[in-house]
C-alpha positions as CSV (number, residue, x, y, z in Angstrom):
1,X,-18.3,-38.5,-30.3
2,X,-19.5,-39.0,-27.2
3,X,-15.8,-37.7,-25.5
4,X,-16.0,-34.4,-27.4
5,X,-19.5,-33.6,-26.7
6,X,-18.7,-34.2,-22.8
7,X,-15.7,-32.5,-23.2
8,X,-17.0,-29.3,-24.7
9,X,-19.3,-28.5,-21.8
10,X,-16.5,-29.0,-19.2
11,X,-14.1,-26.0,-21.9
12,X,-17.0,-24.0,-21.6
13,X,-17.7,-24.2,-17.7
14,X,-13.6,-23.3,-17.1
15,X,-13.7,-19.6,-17.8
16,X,-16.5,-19.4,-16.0
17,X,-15.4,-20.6,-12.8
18,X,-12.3,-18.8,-13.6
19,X,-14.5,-15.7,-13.7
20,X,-16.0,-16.3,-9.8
21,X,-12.2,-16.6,-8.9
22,X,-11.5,-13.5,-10.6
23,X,-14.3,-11.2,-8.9
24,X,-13.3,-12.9,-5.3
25,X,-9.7,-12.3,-6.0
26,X,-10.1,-8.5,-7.2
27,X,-13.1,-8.2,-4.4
28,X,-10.3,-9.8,-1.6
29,X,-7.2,-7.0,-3.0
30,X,-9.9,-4.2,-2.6
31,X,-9.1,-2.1,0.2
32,X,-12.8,-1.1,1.3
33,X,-13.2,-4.8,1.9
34,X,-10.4,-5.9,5.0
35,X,-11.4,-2.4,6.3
36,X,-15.1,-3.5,6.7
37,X,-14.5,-6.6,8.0
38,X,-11.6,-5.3,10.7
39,X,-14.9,-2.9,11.6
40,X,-17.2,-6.0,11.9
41,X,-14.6,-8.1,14.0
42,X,-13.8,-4.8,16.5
43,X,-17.0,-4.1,17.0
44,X,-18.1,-8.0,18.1
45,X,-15.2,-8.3,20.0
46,X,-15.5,-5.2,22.2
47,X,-19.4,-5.9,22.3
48,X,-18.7,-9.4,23.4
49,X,-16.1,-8.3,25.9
50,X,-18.4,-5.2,27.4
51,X,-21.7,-5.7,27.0
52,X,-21.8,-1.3,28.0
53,X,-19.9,-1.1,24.5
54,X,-23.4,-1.9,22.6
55,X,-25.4,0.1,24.7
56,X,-28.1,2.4,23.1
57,X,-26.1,5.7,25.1
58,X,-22.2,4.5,23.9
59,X,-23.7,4.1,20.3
60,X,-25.3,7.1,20.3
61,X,-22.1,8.9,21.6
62,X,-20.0,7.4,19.0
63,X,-22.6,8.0,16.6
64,X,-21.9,11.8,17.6
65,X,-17.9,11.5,17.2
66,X,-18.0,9.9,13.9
67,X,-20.0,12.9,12.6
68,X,-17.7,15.3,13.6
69,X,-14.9,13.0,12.5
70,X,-16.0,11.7,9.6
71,X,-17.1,15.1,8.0
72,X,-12.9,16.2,8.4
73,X,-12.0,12.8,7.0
74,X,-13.9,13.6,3.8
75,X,-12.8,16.8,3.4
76,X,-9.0,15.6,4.0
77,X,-9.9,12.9,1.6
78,X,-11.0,14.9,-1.2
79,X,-8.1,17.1,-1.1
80,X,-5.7,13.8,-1.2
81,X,-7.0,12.6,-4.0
82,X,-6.0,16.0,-5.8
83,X,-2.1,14.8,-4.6
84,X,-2.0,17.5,-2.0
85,X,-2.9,17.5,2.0
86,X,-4.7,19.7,4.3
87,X,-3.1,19.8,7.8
88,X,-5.2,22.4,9.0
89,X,-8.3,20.9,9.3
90,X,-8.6,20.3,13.3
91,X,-7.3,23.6,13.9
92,X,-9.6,25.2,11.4
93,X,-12.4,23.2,12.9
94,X,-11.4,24.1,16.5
95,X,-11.5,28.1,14.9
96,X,-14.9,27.8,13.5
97,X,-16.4,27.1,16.7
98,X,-14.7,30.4,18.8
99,X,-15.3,32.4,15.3
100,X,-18.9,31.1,15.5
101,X,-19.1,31.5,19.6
102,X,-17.8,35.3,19.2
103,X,-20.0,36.4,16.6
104,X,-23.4,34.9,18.4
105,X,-22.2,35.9,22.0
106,X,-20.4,39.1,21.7
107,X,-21.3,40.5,18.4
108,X,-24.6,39.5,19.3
109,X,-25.3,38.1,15.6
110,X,-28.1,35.7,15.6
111,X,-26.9,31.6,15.7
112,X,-27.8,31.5,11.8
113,X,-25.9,34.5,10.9
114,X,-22.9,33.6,12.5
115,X,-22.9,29.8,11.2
116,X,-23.0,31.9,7.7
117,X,-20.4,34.1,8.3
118,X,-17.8,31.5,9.8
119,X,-18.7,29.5,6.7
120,X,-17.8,31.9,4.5
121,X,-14.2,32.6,6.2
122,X,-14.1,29.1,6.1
123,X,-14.7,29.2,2.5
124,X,-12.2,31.8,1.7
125,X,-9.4,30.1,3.6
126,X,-9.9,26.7,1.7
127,X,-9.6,29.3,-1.9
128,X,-6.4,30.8,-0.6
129,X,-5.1,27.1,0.1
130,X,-6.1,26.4,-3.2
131,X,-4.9,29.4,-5.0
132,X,-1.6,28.7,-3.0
133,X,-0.7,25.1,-4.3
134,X,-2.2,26.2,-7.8
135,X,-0.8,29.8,-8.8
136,X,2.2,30.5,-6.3
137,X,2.8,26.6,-6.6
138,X,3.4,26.9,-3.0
139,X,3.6,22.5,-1.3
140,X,0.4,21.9,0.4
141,X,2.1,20.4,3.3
142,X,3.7,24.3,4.0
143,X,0.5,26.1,2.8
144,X,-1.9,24.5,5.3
145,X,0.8,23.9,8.1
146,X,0.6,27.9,8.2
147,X,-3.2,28.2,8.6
148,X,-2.8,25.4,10.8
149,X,-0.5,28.1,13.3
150,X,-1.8,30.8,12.5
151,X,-5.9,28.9,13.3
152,X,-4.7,28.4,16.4
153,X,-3.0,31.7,17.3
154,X,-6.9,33.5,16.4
155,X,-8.1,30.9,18.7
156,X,-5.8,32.1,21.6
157,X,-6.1,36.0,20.8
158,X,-10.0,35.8,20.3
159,X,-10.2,33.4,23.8
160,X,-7.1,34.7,25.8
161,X,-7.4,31.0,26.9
162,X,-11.1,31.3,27.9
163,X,-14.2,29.6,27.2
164,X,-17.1,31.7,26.1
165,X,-20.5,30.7,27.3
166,X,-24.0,31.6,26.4
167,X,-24.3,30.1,23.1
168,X,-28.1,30.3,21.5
169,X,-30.0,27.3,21.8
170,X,-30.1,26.8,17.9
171,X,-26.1,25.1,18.0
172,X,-27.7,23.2,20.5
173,X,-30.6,21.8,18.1
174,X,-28.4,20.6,15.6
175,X,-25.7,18.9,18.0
176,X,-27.7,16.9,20.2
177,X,-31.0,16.8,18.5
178,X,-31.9,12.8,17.8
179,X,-33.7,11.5,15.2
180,X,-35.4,8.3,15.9
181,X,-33.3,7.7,18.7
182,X,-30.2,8.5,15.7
183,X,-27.9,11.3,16.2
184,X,-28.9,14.3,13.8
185,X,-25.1,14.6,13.2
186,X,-24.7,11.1,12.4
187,X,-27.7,11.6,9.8
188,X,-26.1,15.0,8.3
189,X,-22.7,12.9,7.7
190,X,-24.4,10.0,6.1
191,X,-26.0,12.5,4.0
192,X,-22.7,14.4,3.0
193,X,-20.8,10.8,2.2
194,X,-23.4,10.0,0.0
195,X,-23.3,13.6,-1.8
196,X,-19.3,13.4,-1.8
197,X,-20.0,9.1,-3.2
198,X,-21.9,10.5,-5.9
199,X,-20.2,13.4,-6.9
200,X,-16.9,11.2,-7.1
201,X,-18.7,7.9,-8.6
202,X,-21.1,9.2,-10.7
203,X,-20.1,13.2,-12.0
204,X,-17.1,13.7,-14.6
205,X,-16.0,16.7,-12.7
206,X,-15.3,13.9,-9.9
207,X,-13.9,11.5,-12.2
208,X,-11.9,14.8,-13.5
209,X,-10.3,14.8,-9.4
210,X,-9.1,11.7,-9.8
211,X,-7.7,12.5,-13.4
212,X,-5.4,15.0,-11.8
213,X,-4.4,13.2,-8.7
214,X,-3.7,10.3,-10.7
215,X,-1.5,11.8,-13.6
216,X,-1.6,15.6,-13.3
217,X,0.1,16.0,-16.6
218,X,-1.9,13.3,-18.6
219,X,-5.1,15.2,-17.0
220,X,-3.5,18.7,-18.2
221,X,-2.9,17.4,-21.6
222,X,-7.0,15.8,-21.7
223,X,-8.0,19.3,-21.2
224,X,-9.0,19.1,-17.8
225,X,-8.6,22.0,-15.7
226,X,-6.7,20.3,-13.0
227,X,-6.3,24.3,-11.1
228,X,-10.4,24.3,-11.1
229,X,-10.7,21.1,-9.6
230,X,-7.9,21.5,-7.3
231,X,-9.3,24.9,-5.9
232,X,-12.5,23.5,-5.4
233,X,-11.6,20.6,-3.4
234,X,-9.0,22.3,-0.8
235,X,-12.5,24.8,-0.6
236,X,-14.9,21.7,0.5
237,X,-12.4,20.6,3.0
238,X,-12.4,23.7,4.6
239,X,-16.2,23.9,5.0
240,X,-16.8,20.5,6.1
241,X,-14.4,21.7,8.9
242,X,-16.5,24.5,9.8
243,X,-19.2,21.9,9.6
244,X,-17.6,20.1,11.9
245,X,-17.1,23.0,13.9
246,X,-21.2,23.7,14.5
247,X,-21.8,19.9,15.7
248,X,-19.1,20.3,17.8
249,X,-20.2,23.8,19.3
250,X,-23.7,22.3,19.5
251,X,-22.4,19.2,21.8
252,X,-20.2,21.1,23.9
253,X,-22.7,24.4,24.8
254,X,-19.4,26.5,24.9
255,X,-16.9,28.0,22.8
256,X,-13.9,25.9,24.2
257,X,-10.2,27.1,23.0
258,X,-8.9,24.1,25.0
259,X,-8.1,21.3,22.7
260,X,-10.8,21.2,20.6
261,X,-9.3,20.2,17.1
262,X,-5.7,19.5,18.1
263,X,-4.3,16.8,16.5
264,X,-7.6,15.9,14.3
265,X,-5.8,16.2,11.7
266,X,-4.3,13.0,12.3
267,X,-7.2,11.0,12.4
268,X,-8.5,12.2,9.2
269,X,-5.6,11.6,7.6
270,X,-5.2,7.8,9.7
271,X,-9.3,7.1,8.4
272,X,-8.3,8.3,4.8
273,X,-5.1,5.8,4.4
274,X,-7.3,2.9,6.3
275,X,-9.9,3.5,3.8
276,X,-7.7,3.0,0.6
277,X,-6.9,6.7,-0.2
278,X,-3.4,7.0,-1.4
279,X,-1.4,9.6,0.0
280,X,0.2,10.4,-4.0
281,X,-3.4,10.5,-5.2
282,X,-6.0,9.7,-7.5
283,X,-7.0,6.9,-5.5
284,X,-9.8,6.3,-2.7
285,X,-13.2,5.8,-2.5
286,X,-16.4,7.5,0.0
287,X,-16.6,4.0,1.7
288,X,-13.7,3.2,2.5
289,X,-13.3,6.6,4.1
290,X,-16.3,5.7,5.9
291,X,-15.0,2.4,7.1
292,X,-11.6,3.5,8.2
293,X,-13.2,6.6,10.1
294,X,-15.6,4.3,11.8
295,X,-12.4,1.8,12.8
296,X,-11.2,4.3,13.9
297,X,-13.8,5.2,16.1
298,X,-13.9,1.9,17.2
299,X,-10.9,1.7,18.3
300,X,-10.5,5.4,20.2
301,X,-14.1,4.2,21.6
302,X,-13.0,0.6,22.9
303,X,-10.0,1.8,24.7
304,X,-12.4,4.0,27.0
305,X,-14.6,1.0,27.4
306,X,-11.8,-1.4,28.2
307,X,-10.4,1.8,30.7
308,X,-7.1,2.2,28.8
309,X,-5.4,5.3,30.1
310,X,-6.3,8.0,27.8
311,X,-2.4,8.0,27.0
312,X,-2.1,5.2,25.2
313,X,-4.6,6.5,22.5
314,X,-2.3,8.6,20.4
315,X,0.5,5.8,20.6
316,X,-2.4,3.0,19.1
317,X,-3.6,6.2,16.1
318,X,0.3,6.3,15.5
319,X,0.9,2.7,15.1
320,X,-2.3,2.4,13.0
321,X,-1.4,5.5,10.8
322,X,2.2,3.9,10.2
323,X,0.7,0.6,9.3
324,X,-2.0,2.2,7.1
325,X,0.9,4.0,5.4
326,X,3.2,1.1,5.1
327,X,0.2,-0.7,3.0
328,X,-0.5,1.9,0.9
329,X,2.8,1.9,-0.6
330,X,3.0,-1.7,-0.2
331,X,-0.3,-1.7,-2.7
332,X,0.9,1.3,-5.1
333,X,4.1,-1.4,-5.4
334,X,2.5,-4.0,-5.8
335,X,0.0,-2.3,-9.0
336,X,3.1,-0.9,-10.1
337,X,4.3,-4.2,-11.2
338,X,1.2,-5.5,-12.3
339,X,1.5,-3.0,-14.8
């Protein structure tokens, strides 16, 4: 009597510390998670190795660069989940701010007007993108690579290789303006993650994205307008470039066709495949976006600290990229046969 009363208790207490396993085990084989904690261990070891790396002036400067980042990362994000890719987000970003420089400067158009306008091209270019991949069922991957030359040509032809100075003071209120001693960019990207988190996490026109980068055809047959969704999404990313653009026009004080957006493209894509995101789609989440773009920063960030030749920056993004990559299919194996 005694045995089976003891023995009952003991039944009953198994599935529950089978449970705690469970939720440890699926917390560990979350992606968000190792990239969190390679931020944490980064940023003590650079902060224990320079003590200038946690200054209040290096913080606030990478507080600046993962703003401008970490607004392209999102956008390159959302349009991943869809299945496709945007590789014109640097040089759309670098267009923005000589479109925005050349209407305030020589078309004279006030700094608000022009941030307008250059939205609004930016706006129209993320639709054609969209309307591309969806209508003329053109591959994203050619689609974008042509905005992505022909960004940079208008750069070049607006320019003819020269900066433009004389930008209105307002780009220079909202890209160097500090709130609290916190970068107003810094506080407009938090702001946008958590509008992008809960448009994703919490709206069924979010869940619907991930419907049709998951399964396109199981999405089509659920009556989901995968087109809409699509459209909308290669749209955003375009506009968070140009959002990009006015933080970046802000910091610098001058319309700058001399690098400004080359190769960002890269990173977005590196911070997106840190973060979880799946290059085939359907799969990624706002913080682990977040995390990657901030390791990312981190990294680009601790080299300069450390005074690693500048050189040696793309090689370390490469090798990251191509180990981020090499996970993710490792993972989409490894649920593959799980199910």
């Amino acid at each position: 009597m005694n045995t089976r009363t003891a023995a009952a208790p003991a039944k009953e207490a198994a599935p529950e510390g089978n449970g705690r396993g469970s939720v440890v085990r699926r917390l560990l084989e979350t992606p968000e998670v190792g990239v969190v904690a390679a931020c944490v261990v980064v940023f003590v070891a650079l902060a224990l190795d320079k003590s200038s790396f946690a200054g209040a002036v290096n913080l606030q400067g990478m507080g600046f660069d993962l703003a401008q980042y970490g607004l392209i990362a999102i956008g390159e994000s959302l349009v991943i989940l869809t299945g496709g890719i945007d590789l014109s987000v640097g040089a759309l970003l670098g267009t923005s701010v000589i479109l925005m420089s050349w209407f305030n400067v020589r078309a004279g158009m006030p700094p608000v007007l022009a941030i307008l306008l250059t939205l609004v091209i930016a706006g129209l270019v993320g639709m054609v993108h969209g309307l591309a991949v969806t209508r003329l069922k053109m591959a994203p991957f050619v689609v974008t690579l042509v905005t992505y030359t022909v960004a940079q040509g208008v750069t070049l032809a607006i320019t003819s290789g020269t900066s433009i100075t004389g930008i209105g003071g307002t780009f220079g209120d909202l890209g160097q303006t500090y709130v609290a001693q916190i970068p107003l960019p810094l506080i407009l990207f938090v702001v946008v993650a958590v509008i992008a988190w809960f448009f994703l996490e919490r709206t069924y026109a979010g869940r619907q994205v991930y419907a049709v980068g998951g399964n396109p055809e199981a999405a089509r047959l659920a009556g989901i307008r995968g087109d809409r969704r699509i459209v909308s999404m290669y749209v955003t990313s375009s506009l968070l470039s140009a959002f990009a653009g006015i933080m970046v026009l802000g910091r610098m004080g001058v319309g700058s066709a001399s690098g400004v957006g080359v190769g960002w493209e890269l990173s977005a894509i590196a911070a997106a495949v840190i973060g979880g995101v799946s290059l085939v789609g359907g799969q990624g989440r706002i913080l682990g976006i977040v995390a990657g773009t901030v390791l990312l920063e981190l990294i680009n960030n601790g080299l300069t600290t450390l005074q690693i030749n500048s050189n040696y920056t793309n090689i370390v993004l490469g090798c990251v990229l191509g180990l981020a990559i090499t996970a993710d299919r490792l993972r989409a194996r490894s649920v593959a046969r799980r199910s």
